[in-house]
C-alpha positions in Angstrom: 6.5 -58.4 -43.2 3.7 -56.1 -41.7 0.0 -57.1 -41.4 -3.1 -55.4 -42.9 -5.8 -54.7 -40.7 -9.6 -53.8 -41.9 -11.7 -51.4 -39.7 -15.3 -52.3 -40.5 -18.3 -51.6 -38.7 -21.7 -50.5 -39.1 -21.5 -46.3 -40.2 -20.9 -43.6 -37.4 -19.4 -45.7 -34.8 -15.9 -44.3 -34.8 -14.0 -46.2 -37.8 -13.1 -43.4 -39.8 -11.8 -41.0 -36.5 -9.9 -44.1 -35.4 -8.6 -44.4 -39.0 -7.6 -41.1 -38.6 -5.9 -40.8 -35.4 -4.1 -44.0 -36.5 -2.4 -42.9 -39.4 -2.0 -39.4 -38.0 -3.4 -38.2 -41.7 -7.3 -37.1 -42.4 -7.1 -39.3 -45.0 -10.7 -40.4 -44.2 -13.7 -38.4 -44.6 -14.6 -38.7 -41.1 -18.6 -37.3 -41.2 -21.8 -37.7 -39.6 -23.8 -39.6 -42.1 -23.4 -43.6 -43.3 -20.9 -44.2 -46.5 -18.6 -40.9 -46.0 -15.9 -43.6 -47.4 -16.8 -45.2 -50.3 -13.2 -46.5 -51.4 -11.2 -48.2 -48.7 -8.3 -46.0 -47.2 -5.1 -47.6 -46.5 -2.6 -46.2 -43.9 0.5 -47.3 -43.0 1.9 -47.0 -39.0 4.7 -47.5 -37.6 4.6 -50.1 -34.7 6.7 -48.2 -31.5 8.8 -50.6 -29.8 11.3 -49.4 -26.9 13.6 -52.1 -27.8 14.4 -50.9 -31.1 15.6 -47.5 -29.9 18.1 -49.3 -27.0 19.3 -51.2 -29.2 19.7 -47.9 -31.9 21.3 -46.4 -29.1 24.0 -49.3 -28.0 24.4 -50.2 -31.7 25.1 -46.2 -32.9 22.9 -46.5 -35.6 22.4 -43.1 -37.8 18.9 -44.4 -38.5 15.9 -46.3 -37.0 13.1 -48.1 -39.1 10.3 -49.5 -37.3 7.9 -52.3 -38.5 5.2 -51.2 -40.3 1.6 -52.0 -39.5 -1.4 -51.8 -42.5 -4.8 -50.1 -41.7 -7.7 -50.5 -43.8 -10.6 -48.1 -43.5 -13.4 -50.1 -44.8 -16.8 -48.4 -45.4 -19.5 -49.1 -43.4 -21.7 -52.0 -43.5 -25.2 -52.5 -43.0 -28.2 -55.2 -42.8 -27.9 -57.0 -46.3 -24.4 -56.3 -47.3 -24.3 -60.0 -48.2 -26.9 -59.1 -51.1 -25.4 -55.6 -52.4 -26.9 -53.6 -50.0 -25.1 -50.2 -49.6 -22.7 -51.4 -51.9 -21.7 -54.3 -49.8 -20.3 -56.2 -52.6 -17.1 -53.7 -53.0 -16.9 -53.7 -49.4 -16.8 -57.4 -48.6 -14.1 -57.6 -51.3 -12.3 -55.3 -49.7 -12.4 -57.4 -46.0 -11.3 -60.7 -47.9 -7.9 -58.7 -48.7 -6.8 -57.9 -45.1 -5.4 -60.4 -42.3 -7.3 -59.9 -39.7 -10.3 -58.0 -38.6 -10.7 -54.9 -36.3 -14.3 -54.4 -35.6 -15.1 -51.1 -34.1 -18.3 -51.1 -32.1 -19.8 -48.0 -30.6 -20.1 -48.0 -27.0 -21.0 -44.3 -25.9 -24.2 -42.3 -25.8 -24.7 -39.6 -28.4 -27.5 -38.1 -29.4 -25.7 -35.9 -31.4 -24.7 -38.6 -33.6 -26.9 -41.1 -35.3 -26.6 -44.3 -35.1 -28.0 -45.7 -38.5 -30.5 -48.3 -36.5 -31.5 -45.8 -33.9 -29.8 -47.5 -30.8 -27.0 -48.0 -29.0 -26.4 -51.9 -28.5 -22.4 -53.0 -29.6 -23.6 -56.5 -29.8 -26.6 -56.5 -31.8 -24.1 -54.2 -34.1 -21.3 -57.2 -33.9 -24.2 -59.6 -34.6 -25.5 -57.6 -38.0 -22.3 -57.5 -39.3 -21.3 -60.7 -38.8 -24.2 -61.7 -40.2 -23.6 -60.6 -43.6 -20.3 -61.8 -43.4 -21.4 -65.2 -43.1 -24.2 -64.9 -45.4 -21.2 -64.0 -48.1 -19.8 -67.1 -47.1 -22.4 -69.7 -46.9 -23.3 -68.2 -50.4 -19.8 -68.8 -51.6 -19.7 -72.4 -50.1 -23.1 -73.5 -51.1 -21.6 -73.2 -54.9 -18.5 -74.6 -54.2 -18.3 -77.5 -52.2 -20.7 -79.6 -54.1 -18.2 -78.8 -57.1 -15.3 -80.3 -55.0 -16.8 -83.2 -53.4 -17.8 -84.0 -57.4 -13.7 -83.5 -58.2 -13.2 -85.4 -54.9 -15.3 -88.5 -56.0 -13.9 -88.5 -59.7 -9.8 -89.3 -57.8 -8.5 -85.0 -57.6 -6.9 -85.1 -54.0 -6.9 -81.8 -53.9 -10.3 -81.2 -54.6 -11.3 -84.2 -51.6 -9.2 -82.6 -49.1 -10.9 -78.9 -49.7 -14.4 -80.1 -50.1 -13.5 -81.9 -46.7 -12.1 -78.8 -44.7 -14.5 -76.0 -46.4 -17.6 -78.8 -45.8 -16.8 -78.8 -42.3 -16.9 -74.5 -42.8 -19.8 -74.5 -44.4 -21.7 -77.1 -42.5 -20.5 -74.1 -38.8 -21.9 -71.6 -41.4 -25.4 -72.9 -41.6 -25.5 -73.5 -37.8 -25.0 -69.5 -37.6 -21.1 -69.8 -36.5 -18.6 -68.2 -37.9 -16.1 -70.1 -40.7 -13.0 -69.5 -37.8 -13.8 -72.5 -35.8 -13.2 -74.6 -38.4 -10.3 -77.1 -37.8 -8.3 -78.5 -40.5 -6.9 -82.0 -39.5 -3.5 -81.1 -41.5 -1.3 -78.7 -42.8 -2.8 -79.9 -46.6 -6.7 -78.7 -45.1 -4.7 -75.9 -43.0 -3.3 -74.6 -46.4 -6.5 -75.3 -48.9 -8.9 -73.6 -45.9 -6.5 -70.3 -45.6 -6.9 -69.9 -49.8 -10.2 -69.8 -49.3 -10.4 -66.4 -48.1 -13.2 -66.9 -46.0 -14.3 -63.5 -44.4 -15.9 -65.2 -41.3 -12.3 -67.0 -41.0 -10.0 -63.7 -40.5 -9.5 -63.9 -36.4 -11.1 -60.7 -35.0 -10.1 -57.5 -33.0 -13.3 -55.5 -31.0 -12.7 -52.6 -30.5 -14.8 -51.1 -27.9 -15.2 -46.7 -28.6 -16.3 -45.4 -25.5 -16.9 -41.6 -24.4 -13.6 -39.8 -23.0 -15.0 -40.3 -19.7 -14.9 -43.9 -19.6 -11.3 -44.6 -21.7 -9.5 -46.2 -18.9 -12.0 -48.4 -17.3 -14.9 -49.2 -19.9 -18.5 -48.7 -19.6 -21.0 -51.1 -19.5 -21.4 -51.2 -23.1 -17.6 -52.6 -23.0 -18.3 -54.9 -20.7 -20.6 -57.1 -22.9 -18.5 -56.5 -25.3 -15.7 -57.9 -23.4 -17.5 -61.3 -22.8 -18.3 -62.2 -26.2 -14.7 -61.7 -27.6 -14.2 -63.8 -24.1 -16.6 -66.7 -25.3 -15.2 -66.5 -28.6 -11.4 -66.6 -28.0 -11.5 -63.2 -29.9 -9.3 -60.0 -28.5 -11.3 -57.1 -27.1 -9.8 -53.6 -26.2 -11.0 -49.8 -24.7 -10.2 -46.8 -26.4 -11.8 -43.4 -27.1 -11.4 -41.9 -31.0 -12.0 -38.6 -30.0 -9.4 -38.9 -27.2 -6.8 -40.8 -29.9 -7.5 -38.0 -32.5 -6.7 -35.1 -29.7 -3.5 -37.0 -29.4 -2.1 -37.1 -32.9 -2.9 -33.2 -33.0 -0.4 -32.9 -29.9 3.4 -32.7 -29.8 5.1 -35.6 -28.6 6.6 -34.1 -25.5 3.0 -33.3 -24.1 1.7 -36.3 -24.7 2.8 -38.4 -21.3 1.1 -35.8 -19.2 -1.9 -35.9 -21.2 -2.5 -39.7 -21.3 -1.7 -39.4 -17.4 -4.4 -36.8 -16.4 -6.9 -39.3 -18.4 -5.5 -42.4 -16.2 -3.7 -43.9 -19.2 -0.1 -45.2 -19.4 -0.7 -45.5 -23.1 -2.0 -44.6 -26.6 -5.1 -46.5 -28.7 -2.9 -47.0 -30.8 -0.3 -49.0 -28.7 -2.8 -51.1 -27.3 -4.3 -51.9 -30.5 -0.9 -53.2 -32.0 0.1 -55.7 -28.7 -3.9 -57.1 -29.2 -3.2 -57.6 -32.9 -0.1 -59.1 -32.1 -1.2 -61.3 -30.1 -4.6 -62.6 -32.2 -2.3 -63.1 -35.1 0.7 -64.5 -33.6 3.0 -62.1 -34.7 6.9 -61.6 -32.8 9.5 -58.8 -33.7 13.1 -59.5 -34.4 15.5 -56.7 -35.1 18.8 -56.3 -37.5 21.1 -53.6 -36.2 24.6 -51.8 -37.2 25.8 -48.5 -37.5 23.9 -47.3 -40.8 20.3 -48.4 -39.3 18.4 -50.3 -36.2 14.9 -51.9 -37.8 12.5 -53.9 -36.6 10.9 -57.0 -38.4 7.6 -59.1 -37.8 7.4 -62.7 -38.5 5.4 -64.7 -37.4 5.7 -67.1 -34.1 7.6 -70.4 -35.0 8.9 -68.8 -38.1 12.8 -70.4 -38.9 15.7 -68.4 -39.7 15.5 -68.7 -43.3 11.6 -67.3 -43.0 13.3 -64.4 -40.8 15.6 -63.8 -43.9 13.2 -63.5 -46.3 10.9 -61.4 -44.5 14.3 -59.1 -45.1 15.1 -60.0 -48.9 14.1 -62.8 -50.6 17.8 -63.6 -51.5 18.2 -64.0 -48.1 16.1 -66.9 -48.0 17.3 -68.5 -51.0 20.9 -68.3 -49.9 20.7 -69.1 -46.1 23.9 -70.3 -44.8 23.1 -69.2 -41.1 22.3 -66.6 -38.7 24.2 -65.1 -36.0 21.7 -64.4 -33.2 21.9 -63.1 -29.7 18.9 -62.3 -27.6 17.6 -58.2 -26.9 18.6 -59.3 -23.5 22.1 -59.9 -23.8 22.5 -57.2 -26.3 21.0 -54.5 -23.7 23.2 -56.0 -20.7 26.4 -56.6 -22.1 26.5 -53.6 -24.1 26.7 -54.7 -28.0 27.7 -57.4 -30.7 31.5 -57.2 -29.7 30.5 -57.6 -25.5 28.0 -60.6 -27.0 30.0 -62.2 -29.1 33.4 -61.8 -26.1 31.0 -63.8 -23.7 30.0 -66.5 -25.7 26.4 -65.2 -26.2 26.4 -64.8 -29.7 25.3 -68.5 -31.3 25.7 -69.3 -34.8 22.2 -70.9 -35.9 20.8 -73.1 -38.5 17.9 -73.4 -41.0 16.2 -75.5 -38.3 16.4 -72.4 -35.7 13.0 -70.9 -34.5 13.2 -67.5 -34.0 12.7 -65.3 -30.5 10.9 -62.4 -29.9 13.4 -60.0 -29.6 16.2 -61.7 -31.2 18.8 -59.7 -32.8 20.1 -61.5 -36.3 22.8 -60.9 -38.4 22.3 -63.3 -41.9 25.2 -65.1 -43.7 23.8 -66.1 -47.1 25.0 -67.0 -50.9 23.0 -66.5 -53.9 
C-alpha cells in the first residue's frame, strides 16, 4: 500500500511546479494565472530508500521495486470555495479522496508573480483555505447529525455512536477548529468518524516554498509557518520549487554536488516523504530474493497478516506465518542463509506487529 497525497493551496504559490518536480513529468500546467489546473493530476513517485538497494545488493536481486507514493495536484482554492466559488465544489471532492493533506503556502517575495489577494502572508493563506474547508464540513454536519441523533433516539446503534463522534466534530467546527481534533472514545466512533471523510480531518503537511536563497534555513515567512504546524501537532517543511524542478532536469550523478553548493544533504522530495511518513504513521517492510528486492508501506502496528495483504490479498486470507529478520541483521550477517545459520531468522505469528525495516518472507494456504 502507498498513500495519496493532495497539494492544494490558494493559485500561484508553487503547487503545480512542486507537482512537477515531484513526478518528474510536466504533467501540470504550471502558469502564472489562478485555475491553470482545472482536473486534478495524479502522479505517482517512487519513495527512495537506501535500504532497499543493500539489501538488492546482498540478496542479488535482478530487480528493485520501490514503494510508491500518490500526488494529487489539486486546483487552487480561493475565498468561498465552500459555496462553489471557482469551482470549489469539484475541488473539495477531489481533497475528500486523498489521505492526507500537503498544503503549499508561499513564502518568497515576487513581484513578478501575483499573488491572487495581493500579499504575501502564508498564514492568512493557511487560514482562507482552511476556512472553506470547514465551512464544507460544518455544512455537511449541520444536515447530518440531527438525522443520526433522530436514528440514535429511535434504538440504531450505529446511528448513536456516529451522531456522538461527528457531534463532538461538528460542535470543534462551529468553534472555528478544525474536525482533526476530534477524539473518538473507541474503535466503533474511531471507524464511523474516518467514513466520514471529513476534509478538516485529513492530518496536514505545510509546505513552506521559499526563494532559492533561503532553501536550507527558511525565511521568516517559514518561521511562522513553522509555529502554527507546531501549535497544531501538524508537520511543517522548507523547500524551494524552482530549486526541486532544476533538479529533476539534472542527471543523477550531478545531483550531490548541486544539493551541496545550495547547503542541502537532500532533495524536496526526500524530505517531503519522511514528514508524510511520519504524520501518517506509515513504516516500510521489504520482501527480497533473487528475481526482485521491493519495498512495502503499512502502516505502524499493522500484524503480519495486514503486511501480507498489503502484498496480495491471498496472502492475508491464507496466513500460516512469516519468516522475519530485521534490515539489521540482514545487512550484518550478510543474507537469509547467514540469518537464518545464527538463529536470527524467527518464525512469527498472526499476532506479530511488524518493524520498520523488517524483511518478511510469507507462508500461506488458500
Amino acid at each position: 500500500m502507498g498513500f495519496r497525497c493532495g497539494i492544494v493551496g490558494l493559485p500561484n504559490v508553487g503547487k503545480s511546479t512542486l507537482f512537477n518536480a515531484l513526478t518528474e513529468t510536466a504533467a501540470a500546467q504550471a502558469a502564472n494565472y489562478p485555475f491553470c489546473t482545472i482536473e486534478p493530476n495524479v502522479g505517482q513517485v517512487a519513495v527512495p530508500d537506501p535500504r532497499l538497494y543493500e539489501i538488492a545488493k546482498i540478496g542479488g536481486s535482478a530487480k528493485i521495486i520501490e514503494t510508491q507514493l500518490g500526488f494529487v495536484d489539486i486546483a487552487g482554492l480561493v475565498r468561498g470555495a465552500s459555496k462553489g466559488e471557482g469551482l470549489g465544489n469539484q475541488f473539495l471532492a477531489n481533497i475528500r479522496e486523498v489521505d492526507a493533506i500537503v498544503h503549499v503556502l508561499r513564502c518568497f517575495e515576487d513581484g513578478d508573480v501575483t499573488h491572487v489577494e495581493g500579499r504575501v502572508d502564508p498564514i492568512a493563506d493557511a487560514e482562507t483555505v482552511e476556512t472553506e474547508l470547514m465551512l464544507a464540513d460544518l455544512d455537511s454536519l449541520e444536515k447530518r447529525v440531527p438525522n443520526l441523533f433522530k436514528k440514535g433516539q429511535q434504538g440504531d446503534k450505529e446511528a448513536k455512536a456516529a451522531a456522538s463522534v461527528l457531534g463532538q466534530a461538528l460542535d470543534l467546527l462551529r468553534e472555528g477548529k478544525p474536525a482533526r481534533l476530534t477524539r473518538p472514545k473507541d474503535d466503533e466512533e474511531a471507524r464511523l468518524f474516518a467514513q466520514a471523510q471529513l476534509l478538516t480531518s485529513k492530518p496536514v503537511l505545510y509546505v513552506c516554498n521559499v526563494e532559492e536563497a533561503s532553501a536550507a534555513s527558511g525565511n521568516a515567512h517559514s518561521a511562522r509557518v513553522f509555529d502554527k504546524a507546531g501549535a497544531e501537532g501538524a508537520k511543517a517543511v522548507v523547500i524551494s520549487a524552482a530549486i526541486e524542478a532544476e533538479i529533476v532536469q539534472m542527471d543523477a550523478a550531478d545531483r550531490p554536488e548541486f544539493l551541496a553548493e545550495l547547503g542541502l544533504s537532500e532533495t524536496g522530495l526526500a524530505r517531503i516523504i519522511r514528514a508524510g511518513y511520519e504524520l501518517l504513521d506509515l513504516i516500510t517492510f521489504f520482501t527480497v530474493g533473487p528475481k526482485e528486492a521491493r519495498a512495502w508501506t503499512v502502516e505502524k502496528g499493522a500484524r503480519a497478516p495486514q503486511a501480507a495483504g498489503a502484498i496480495h490479498t491471498d496472502f492475508e486470507r491464507g496466513f500460516i506465518r512469516a519468516e522475519t529478520m530485521s534490515y539489521q541483521d540482514y545487512v550484518t550477517l550478510g543474507g537469509e542463509a547467514a540469518a537464518r545459520d545464527a538463529g536470527r531468522l524467527r518464525s512469527e505469528g498472526k499476532d506479530y506487529v511488524v518493524h520498520d525495516g523488517d524483511i518478511m518472507l510469507f507462508r500461506f494456504n488458500v
